[in-house]
C-alpha positions as CSV (number, residue, x, y, z in Angstrom):
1,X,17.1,-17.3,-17.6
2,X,14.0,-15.5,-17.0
3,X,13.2,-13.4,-14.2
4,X,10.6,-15.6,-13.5
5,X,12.6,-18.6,-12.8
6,X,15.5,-16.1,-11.1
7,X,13.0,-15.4,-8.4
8,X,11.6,-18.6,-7.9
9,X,15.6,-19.9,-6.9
10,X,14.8,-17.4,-3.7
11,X,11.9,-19.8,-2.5
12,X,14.6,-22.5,-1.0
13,X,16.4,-19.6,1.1
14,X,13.1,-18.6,3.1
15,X,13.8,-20.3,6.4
16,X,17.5,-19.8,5.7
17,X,18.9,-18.0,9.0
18,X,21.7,-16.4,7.6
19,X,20.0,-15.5,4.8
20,X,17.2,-13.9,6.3
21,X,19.3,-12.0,8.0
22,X,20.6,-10.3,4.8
23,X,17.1,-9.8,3.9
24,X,16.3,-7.6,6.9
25,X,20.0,-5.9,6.6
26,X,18.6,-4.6,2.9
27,X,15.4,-3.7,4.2
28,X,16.6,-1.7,6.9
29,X,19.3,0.2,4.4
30,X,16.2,1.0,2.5
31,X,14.1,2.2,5.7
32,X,17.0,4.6,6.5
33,X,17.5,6.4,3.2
34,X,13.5,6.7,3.3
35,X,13.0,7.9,6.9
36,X,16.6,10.6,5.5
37,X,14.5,11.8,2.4
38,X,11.6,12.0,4.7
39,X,13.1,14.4,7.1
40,X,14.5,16.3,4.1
41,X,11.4,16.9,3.0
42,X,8.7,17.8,5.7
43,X,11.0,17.6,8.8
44,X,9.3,14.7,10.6
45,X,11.7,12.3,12.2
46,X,10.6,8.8,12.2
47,X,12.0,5.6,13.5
48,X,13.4,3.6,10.8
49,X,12.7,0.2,12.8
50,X,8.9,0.8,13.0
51,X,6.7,-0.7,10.8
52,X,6.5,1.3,7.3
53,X,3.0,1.2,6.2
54,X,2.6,2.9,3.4
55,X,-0.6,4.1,1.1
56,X,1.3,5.8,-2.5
57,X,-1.1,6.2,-5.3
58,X,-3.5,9.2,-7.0
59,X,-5.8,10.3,-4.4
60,X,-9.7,9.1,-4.7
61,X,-12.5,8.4,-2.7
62,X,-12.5,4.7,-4.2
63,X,-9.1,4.1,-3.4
64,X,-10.3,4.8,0.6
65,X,-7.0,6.6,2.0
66,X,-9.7,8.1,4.6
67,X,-10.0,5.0,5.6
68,X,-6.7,4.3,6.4
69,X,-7.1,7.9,8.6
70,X,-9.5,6.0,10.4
71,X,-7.3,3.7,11.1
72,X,-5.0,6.1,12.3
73,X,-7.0,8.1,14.5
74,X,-8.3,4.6,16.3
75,X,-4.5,3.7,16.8
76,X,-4.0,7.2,18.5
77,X,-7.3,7.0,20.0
78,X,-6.2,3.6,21.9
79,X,-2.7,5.0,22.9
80,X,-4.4,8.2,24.3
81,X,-6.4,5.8,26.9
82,X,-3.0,3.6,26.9
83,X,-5.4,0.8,25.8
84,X,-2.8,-0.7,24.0
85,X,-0.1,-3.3,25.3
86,X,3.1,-3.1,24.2
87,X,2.5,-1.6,21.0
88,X,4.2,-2.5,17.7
89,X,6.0,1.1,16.5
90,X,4.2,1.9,12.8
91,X,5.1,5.1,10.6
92,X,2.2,5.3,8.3
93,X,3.2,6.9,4.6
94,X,0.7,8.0,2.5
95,X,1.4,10.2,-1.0
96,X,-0.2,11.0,-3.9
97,X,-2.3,13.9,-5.9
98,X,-5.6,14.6,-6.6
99,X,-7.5,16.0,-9.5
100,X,-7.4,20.1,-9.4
101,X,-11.3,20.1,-10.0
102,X,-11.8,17.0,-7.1
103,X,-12.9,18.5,-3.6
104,X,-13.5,15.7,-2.0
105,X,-10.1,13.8,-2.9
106,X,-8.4,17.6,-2.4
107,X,-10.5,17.2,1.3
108,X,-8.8,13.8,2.4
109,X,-5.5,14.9,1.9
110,X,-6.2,18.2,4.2
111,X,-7.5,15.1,6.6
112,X,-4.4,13.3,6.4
113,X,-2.1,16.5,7.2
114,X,-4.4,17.5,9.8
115,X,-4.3,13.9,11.0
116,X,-0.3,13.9,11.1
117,X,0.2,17.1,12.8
118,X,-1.8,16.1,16.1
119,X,-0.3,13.2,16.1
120,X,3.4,14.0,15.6
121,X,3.3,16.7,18.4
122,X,1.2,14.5,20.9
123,X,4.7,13.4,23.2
124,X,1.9,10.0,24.3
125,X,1.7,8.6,20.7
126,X,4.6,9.8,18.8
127,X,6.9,7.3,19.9
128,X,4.9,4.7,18.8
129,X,3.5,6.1,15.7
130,X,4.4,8.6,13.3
131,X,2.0,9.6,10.3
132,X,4.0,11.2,6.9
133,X,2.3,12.9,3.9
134,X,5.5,12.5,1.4
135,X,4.8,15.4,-1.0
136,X,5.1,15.7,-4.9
137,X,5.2,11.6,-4.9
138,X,6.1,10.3,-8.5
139,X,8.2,7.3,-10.1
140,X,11.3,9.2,-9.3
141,X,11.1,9.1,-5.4
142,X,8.9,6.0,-5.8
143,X,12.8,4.4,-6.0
144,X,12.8,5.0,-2.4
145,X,9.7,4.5,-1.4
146,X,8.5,0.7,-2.3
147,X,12.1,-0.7,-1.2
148,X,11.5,0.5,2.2
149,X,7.7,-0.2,2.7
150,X,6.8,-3.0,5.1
151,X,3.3,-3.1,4.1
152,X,1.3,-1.6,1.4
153,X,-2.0,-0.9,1.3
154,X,-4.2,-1.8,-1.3
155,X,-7.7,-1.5,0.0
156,X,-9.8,0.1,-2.5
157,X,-13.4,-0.6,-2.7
158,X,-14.2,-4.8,-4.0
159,X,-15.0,-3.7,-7.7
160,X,-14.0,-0.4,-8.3
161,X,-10.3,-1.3,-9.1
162,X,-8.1,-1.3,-12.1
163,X,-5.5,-3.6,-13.0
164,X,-2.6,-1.4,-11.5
165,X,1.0,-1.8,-11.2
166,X,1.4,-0.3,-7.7
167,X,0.9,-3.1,-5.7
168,X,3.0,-5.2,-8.0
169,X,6.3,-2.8,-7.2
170,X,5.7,-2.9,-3.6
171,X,5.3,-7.0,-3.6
172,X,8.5,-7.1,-6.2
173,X,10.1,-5.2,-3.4
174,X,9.4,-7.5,-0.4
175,X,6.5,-5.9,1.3
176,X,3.7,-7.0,2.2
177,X,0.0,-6.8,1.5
178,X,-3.0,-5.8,3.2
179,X,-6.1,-5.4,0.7
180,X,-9.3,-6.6,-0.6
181,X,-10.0,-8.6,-3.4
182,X,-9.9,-6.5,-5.9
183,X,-7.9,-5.5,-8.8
184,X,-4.7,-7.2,-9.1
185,X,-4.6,-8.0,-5.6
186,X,-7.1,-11.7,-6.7
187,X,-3.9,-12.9,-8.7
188,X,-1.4,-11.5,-6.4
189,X,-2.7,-13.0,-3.4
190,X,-2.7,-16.4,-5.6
191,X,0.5,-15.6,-6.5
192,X,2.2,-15.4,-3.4
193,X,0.1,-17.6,-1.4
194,X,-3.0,-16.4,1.3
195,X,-1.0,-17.2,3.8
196,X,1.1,-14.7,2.8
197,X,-1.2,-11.8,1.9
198,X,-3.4,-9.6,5.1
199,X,-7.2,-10.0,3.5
200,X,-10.3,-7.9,4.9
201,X,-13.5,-6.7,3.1
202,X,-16.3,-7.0,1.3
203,X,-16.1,-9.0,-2.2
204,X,-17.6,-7.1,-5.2
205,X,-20.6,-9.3,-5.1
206,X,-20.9,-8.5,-1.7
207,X,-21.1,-4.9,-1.9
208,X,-23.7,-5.1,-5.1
209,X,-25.8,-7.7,-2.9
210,X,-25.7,-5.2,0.1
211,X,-26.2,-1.7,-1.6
212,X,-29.5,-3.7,-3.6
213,X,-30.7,-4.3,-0.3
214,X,-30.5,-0.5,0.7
215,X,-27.6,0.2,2.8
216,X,-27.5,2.3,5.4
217,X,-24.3,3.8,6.5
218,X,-25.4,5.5,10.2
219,X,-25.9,2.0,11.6
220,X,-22.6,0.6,11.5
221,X,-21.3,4.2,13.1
222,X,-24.3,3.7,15.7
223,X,-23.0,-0.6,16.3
224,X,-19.0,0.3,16.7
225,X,-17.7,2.5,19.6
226,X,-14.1,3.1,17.7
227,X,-15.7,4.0,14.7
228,X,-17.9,6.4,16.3
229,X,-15.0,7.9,18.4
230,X,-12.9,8.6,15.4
231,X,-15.7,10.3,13.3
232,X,-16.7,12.1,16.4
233,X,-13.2,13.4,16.7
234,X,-12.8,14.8,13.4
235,X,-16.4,16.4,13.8
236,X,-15.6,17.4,16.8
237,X,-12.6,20.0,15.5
238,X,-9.6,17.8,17.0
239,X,-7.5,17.4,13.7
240,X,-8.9,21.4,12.5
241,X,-8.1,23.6,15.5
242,X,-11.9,23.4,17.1
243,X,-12.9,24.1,13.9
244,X,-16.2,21.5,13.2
245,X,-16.9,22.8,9.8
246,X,-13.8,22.2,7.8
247,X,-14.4,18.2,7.4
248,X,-18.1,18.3,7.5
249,X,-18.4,17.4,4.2
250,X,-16.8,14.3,4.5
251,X,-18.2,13.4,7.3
252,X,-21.7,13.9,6.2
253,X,-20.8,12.1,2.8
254,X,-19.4,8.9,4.6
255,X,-23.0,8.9,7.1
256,X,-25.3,9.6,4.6
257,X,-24.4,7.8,2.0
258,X,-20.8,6.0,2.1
259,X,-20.7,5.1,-1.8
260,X,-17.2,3.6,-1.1
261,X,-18.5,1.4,2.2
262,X,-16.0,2.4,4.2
263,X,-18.1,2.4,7.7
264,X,-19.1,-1.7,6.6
265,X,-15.3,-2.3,6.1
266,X,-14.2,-0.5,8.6
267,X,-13.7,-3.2,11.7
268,X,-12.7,-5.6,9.0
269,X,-10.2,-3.4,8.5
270,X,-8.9,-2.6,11.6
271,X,-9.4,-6.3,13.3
272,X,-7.0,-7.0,9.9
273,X,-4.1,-4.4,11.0
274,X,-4.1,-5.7,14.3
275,X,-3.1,-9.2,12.6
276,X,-0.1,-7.3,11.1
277,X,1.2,-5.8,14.2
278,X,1.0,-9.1,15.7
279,X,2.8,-10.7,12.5
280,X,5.6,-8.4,12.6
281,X,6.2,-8.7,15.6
282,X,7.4,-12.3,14.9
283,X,10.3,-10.9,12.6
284,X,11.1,-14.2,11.4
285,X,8.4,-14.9,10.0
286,X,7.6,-11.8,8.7
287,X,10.4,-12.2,6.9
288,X,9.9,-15.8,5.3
289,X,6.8,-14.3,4.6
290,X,8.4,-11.3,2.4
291,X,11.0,-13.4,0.5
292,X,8.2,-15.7,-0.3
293,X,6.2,-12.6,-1.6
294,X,9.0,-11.8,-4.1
295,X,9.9,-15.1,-5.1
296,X,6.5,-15.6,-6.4
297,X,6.3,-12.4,-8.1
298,X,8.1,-13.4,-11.2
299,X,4.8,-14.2,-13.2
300,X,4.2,-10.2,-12.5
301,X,7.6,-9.2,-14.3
302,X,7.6,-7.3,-18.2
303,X,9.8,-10.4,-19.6
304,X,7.1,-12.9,-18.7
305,X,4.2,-10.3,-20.1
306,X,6.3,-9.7,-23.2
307,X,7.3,-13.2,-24.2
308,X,3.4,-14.0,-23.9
309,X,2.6,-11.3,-26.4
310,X,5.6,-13.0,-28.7
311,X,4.1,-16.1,-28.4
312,X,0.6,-15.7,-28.3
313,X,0.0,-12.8,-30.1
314,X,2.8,-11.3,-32.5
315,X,3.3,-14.9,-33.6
316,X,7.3,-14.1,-33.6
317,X,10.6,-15.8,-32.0
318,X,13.2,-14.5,-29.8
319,X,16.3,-13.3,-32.3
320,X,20.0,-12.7,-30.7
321,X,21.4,-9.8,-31.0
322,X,25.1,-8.3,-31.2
323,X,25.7,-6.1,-28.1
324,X,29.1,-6.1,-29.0
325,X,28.2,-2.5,-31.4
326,X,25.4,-0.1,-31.6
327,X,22.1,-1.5,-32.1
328,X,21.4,1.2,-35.4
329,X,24.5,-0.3,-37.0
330,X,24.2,-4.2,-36.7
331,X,20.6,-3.7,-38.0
332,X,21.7,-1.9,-41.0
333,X,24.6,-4.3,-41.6
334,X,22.0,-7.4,-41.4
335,X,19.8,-5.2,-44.2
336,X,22.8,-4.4,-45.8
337,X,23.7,-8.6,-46.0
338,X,20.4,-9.1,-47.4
339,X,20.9,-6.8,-50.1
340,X,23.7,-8.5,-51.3
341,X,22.2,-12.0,-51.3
């Protein structure tokens, strides 16, 4: 069999009880050994039965892991002024390097530290939300890390997007997807099902059709009180120790011009986690909605890509082979066969 069709036998057992149950047991295993090698390496403690969000890729301005900052600093904004009811406990896990030469890029990670320090020591908010910059992320501890993610965020700019495999491991792996249509995300939201996937933002057309007409960043800060209060905040010196200069340049770049629209996408964005704290909170149907996500994943897998190039391309047909000795010495005894013939 396939992978493929292997997956696709999970579809039947998404409403199973018992089943389910298994499902979550696996997850949480996975959450623990993640939340161990977390503390290992930076020391933060965090609750293995929040909700893992988790951002894990190369570090660019398109790829919008400020944004998710902002998201993060309106969460701790709203549990400061206890605005929030019964909140749903979220440790937010972002990793990933920038180029040496890239400022900016080198900028948002110093954010995202800065971000996690205040919030970590703040005894009103760190019990219902933790924020973790995994260092020195690669595929090694990426074994760790998409097993245990609840959601994963893929919520690069509409358009600016290659075909990556990130989001692919993380779906493989049961979690689930907020992002915007971009990338690989179109066919793995038709994949899976859109009922099954947390959409917000602007389509590529949209963001063309927008910046054409001349797009001015300052008036979406000036229309949205949280989005004001969280720029505000990092300008003000919060997440630098009073210092207002350090993220400046960010700041200024995301008002003046916002090439990545971040400030349109911004309530779309945030209206869009809110639907995911709401959905986990309904853990049985989160968790329908996660075996569905990997049982329609198969179409995703190397075997299906591979016997697509054999068919379509390299013209060739699948050939047994003897496992039974080394692969070097049945070939040359096949050769060897021939020879004699």
């Amino acid at each position: 069999r396939h992978l493929e069709q292997e997956l696709k036998r999970l579809e039947p057992f998404a409403d199973d009880a018992g089943f389910q149950q298994k499902w979550r047991s696996v997850k949480a295993e996975n959450k623990l050994a993640l939340a161990a090698l977390i503390k290992e390496r930076t020391g933060v403690v965090v609750d293995p039965g929040s909700l893992f969000d988790v951002q894990v890729k190369r570090l660019h301005e398109y790829k919008r892991q400020h944004l998710n900052a902002l998201h993060v600093i309106t969460l701790y904004n709203r549990l400061k002024r206890r605005a929030v009811v019964e909140p749903v406990p979220r440790t937010v896990i972002l990793g990933g390097k920038a180029a040496p030469g890239y400022v900016m890029a080198k900028l948002i990670i110093k954010l995202i530290t800065s971000v996690a320090e205040v919030v970590n020591r703040d005894p009103d908010v760190s019990k219902y939300l933790k924020v973790v910059f995994f260092p020195d992320f690669n595929v090694m501890n990426g074994q760790c890390v998409y097993p245990a993610a609840d959601l994963s965020e893929q919520i690069s700019t509409a358009g600016k997007e290659a075909s990556g495999t990130g989001n692919m491991k993380f779906s493989m792996n049961g979690a689930l997807t907020i992002g915007t249509l971009d990338g690989a995300n179109i066919e793995i939201r038709e994949a899976v099902g859109q009922e099954n996937f947390f959409l917000f933002g602007l389509t590529t057309e949209e963001v063309g059709g927008l910046k054409s007409r001349g797009y001015n960043p300052r008036s979406y800060y000036d229309a949205d009180p949280e989005l004001r209060e969280a720029l505000d905040g990092i300008s003000s010196g919060l997440f630098s120790n009073g210092d207002r200069d350090l993220f400046k340049p960010l700041v200024d770049s995301l008002l003046s011009r916002d090439d990545y629209m971040l400030l349109v996408d911004y309530r779309a964005y945030v209206d869009c986690q809110e639907r995911v704290s709401r959905a986990y909170r309904d853990q049985k149907s989160w968790t329908r909605m996660s075996i569905l996500n990997v049982a329609r994943m198969g179409y995703f897998s190397s075997d299906r890509s591979i016997r697509e190039y054999a068919e379509k391309i390299w013209r060739v047909q699948p050939m047994a082979v003897d496992m039974s000795e080394p692969l070097g010495s049945s070939v040359a005894a096949r050769s060897a066969r021939k020879k004699a013939t």
